[in-house]
C-alpha positions as CSV (number, residue, x, y, z in Angstrom):
1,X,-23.3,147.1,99.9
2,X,-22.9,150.8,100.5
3,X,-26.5,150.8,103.1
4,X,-23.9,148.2,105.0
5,X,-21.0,150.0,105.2
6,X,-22.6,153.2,105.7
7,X,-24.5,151.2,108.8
8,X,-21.2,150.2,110.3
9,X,-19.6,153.4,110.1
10,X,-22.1,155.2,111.8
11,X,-22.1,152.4,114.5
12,X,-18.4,152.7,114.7
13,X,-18.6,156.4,115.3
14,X,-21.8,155.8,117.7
15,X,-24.2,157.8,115.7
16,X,-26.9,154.9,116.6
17,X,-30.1,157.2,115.6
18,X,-28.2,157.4,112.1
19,X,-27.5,153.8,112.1
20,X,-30.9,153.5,112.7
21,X,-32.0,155.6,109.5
22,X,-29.8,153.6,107.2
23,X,-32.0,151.0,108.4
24,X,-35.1,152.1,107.7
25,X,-33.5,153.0,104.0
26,X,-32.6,149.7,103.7
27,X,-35.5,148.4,104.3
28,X,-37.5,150.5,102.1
29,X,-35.1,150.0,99.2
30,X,-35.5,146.0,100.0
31,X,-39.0,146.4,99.9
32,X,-39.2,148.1,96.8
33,X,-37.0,145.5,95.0
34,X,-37.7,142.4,96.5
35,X,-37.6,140.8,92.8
36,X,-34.6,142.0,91.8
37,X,-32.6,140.8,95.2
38,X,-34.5,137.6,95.2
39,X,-33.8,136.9,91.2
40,X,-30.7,134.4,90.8
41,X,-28.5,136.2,88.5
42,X,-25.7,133.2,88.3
43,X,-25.9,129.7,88.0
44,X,-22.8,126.8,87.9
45,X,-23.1,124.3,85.8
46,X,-21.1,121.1,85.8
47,X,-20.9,118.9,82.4
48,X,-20.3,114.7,82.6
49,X,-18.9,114.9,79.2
50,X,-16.4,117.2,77.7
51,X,-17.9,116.9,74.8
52,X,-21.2,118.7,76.3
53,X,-19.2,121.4,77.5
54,X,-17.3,122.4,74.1
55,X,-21.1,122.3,72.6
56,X,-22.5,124.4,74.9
57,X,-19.2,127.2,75.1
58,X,-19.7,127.0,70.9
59,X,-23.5,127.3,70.5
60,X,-23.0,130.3,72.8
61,X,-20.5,132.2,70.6
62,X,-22.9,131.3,67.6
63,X,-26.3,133.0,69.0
64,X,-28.1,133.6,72.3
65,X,-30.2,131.5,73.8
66,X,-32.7,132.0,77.0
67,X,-33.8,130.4,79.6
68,X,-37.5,130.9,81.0
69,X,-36.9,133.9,78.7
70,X,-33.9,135.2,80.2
71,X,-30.9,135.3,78.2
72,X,-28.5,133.1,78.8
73,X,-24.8,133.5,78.5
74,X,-21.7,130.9,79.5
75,X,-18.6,131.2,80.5
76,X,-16.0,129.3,81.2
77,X,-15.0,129.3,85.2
78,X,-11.9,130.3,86.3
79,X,-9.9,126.9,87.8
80,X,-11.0,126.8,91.6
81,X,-7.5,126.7,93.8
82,X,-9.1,125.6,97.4
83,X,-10.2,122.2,95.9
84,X,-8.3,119.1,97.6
85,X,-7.9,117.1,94.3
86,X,-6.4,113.4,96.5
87,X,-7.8,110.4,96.6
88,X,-10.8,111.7,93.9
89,X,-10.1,108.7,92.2
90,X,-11.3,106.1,94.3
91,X,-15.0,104.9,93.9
92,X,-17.6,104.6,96.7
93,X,-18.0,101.1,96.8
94,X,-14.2,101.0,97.7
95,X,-14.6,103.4,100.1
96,X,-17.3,101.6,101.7
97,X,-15.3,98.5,101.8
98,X,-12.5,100.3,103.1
99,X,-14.7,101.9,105.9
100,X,-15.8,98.8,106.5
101,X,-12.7,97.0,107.0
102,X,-11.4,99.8,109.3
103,X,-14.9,99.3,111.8
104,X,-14.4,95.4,111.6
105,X,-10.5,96.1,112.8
106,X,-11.2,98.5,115.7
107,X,-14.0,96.1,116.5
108,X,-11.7,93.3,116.8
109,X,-9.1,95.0,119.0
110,X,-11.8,96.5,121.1
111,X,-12.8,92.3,121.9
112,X,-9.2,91.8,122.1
113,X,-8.8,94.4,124.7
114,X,-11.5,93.5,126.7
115,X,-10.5,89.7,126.7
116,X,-7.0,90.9,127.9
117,X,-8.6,93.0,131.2
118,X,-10.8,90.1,131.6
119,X,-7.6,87.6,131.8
120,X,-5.8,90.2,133.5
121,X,-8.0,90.7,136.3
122,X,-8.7,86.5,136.6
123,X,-5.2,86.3,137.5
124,X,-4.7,89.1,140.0
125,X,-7.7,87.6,141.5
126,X,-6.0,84.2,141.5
127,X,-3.0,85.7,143.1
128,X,-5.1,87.5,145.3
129,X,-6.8,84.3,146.8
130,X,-3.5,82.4,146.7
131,X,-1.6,85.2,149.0
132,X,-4.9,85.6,151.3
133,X,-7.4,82.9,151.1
134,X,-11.0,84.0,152.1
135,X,-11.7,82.7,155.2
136,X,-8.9,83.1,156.9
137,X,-8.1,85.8,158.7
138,X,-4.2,86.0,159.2
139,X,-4.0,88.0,162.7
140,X,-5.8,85.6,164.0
141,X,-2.8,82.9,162.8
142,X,-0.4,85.1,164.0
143,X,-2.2,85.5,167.5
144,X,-2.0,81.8,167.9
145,X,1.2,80.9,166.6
146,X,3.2,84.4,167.4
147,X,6.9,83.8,166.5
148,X,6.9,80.2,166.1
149,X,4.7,80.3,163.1
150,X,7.4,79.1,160.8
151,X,8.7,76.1,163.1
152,X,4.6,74.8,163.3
153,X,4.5,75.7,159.4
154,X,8.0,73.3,158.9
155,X,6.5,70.6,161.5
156,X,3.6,70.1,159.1
């Protein structure tokens, strides 16, 4: 960490050609210990039974044990605070039937609000037609008739 920090300094102060050396350093000293960078030094492990996990925390005080001959050494994790603990008890094949549910609902409405457009524009066609029927082309009516459109419309 202290190639990294030294690195942003020197850009901070705009000393870019020693930026540039801390670099090179870096490089080198990544070069020369690949292994040791690359080699996982922790692991997590997660138990399915208590009963695992107070064996393993009690074979550990006992002795030392290794692992592809590294030694190995446990120890209990500290209690993680960021986990969201809700609904953890619900099982997947409720989850799936409670997904499923939800797509079925918004699938209904969805038909449900096309059939209501659908209706909705029937009927301002029907208006439509009833207040202006095609074919007839009211200036024409009112060319004829002028004024006395309603007396002719009360004769028939």
């Amino acid at each position: 960490m202290a190639f990294l920090q030294k690195r942003a300094l020197a850009l901070r102060k705009g000393k870019f050609e020693q930026a540039r050396e801390i670099q090179e350093e870096m490089t080198k000293y990544k070069n020369e210990n690949l292994a040791d960078l690359t080699t996982p030094r922790v692991f997590y492990c997660t138990f399915h039974h208590e009963y695992a996990y107070h064996l393993a925390i009690e074979v550990n005080k006992k002795e030392q044990f290794s692992f592809l001959k590294e030694q190995v050494n446990i120890k209990e994790a500290t209690e993680p605070t960021d986990i969201i603990w809700e609904n953890r008890h619900i099982r997947k094949n409720w989850r799936t039937l409670r997904w499923m549910c939800a797509r079925m609902i918004m699938i209904i409405f969805a038909f449900i609000g096309f059939a209501l457009i659908i209706i909705l524009l029937k009927n301002k066609l029907a208006v439509q037609y009833v207040s202006n029927p095609p074919g007839i082309n009211c200036d024409n009516v009112v060319e004829v008739y002028g004024d006395n459109l309603q007396q002719v419309a009360y004769r028939e």
